[in-house]
N, C-alpha and C positions, 0 to 999 in steps of 0.2 A: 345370685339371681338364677332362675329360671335357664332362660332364654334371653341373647342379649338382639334387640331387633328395636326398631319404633328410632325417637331422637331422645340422647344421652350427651348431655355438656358436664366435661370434667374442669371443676374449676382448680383445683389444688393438685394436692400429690395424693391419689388413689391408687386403690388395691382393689381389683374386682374378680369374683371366681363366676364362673358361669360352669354351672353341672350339667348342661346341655349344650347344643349347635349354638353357634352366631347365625343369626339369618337376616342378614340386611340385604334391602334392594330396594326400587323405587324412591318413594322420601326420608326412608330410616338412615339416620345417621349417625353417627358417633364425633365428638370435635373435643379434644385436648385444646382446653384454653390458652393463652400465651405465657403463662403463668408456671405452667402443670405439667402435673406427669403421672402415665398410668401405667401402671404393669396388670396385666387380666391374664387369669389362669383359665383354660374352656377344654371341658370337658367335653363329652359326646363322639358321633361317629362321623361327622362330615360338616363344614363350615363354608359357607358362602357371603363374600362381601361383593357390591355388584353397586354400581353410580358411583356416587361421590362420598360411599359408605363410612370412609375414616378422614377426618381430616385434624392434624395437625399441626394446629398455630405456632407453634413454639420452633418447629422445623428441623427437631435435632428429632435424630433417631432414638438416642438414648433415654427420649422421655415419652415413647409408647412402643413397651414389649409387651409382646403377647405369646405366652408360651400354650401349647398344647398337650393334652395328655397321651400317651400311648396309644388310647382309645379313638381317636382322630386320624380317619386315614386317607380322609382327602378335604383340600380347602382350597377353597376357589374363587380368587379376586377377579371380578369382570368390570368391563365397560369402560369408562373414561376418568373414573377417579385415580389421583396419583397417591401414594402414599411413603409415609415419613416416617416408619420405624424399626421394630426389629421382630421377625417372627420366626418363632422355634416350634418347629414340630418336626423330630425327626423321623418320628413312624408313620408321618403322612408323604403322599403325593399331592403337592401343590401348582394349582395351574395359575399363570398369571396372564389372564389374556384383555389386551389392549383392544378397545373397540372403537372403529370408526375411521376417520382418517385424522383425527386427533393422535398426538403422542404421548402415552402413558409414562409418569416415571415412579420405580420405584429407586426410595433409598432408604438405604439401611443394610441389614443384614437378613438372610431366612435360611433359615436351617432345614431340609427338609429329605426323605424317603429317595421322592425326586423332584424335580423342578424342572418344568416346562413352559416356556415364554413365549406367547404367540400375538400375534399383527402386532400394532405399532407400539411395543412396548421398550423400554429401557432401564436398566440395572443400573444403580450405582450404589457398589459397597461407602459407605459413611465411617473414612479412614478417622474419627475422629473416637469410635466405639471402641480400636485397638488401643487405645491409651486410657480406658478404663480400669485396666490395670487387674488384680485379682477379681474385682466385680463380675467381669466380664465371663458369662461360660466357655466361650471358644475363641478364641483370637483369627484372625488373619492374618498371616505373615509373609505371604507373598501368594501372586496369582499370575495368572498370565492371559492377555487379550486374544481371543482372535478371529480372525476373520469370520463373521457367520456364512459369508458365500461360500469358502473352502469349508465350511462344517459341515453344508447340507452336504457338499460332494463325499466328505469320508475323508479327505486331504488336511489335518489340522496344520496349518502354521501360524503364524503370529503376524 
């Protein structure tokens, strides 16, 4: 397709390429059935998902990846939607920012240029993607937590 925007229900196990932007926002949605699973390839120069843009029945990360192509150099999840998967774009900068006083979660994995996490958002890598085994592009094999107060100072500890 085109342009992936408007509402899109994935009932099965799909493949989708998009040769241009994601642009959701307002009522455009995306929903992996309970059932399903998407991998989408998207092309273009900048990607924006914004509300409750993706949402994920099935809850596993591993069944909505979204890779992006080299030509992608920024993508940008906003507002109060959570999300449930795995996204790779390594020649973008990716912002994920949490709106409101609601708490945003992401899980999964994202691969990205860089990654910047802003208000009330949260990370959790989805240890269940490492046991994918050669499937997987990049493992995680150890990390380390730490403090956000000590981060904004420049003081890293754990």
């Amino acid at each position: 397709m085109s342009t992936l925007s408007g509402k899109t229900y994935v009932a099965g196990d799909a493949e989708l390429v998009v040769f241009n932007d994601i642009k959701m926002s307002g009522q455009d949605i995306l929903v992996i059935g309970p059932n399903a699973a998407l991998h989408a390839y998207v092309d273009g120069s900048s990607s924006t998902v914004s509300g409750n843009g993706v949402i994920n029945k099935t809850s596993l990360a591993q069944n909505c990846i979204i890779e992006f192509t080299k030509n992608v150099g920024t993508l940008k999840f906003s507002g109060n939607g959570e999300f449930a998967g795995v996204i790779v774009a390594p020649d973008a900068n990716i912002e994920l920012d949490g709106g409101g006083n609601a708490v945003t979660d992401f899980c999964g994995a994202a691969i990205g240029y860089t990654i910047n996490l802003r208000g009330h958002f949260k990370f959790h890598y989805d240890e269940a993607l490492g046991r994918l085994g050669a499937n997987g592009r990049f493992l995680v094999t150890s990390w380390d937590e730490i403090n956000p107060n000590n981060a904004l100072s420049g003081v890293i500890t754990p």
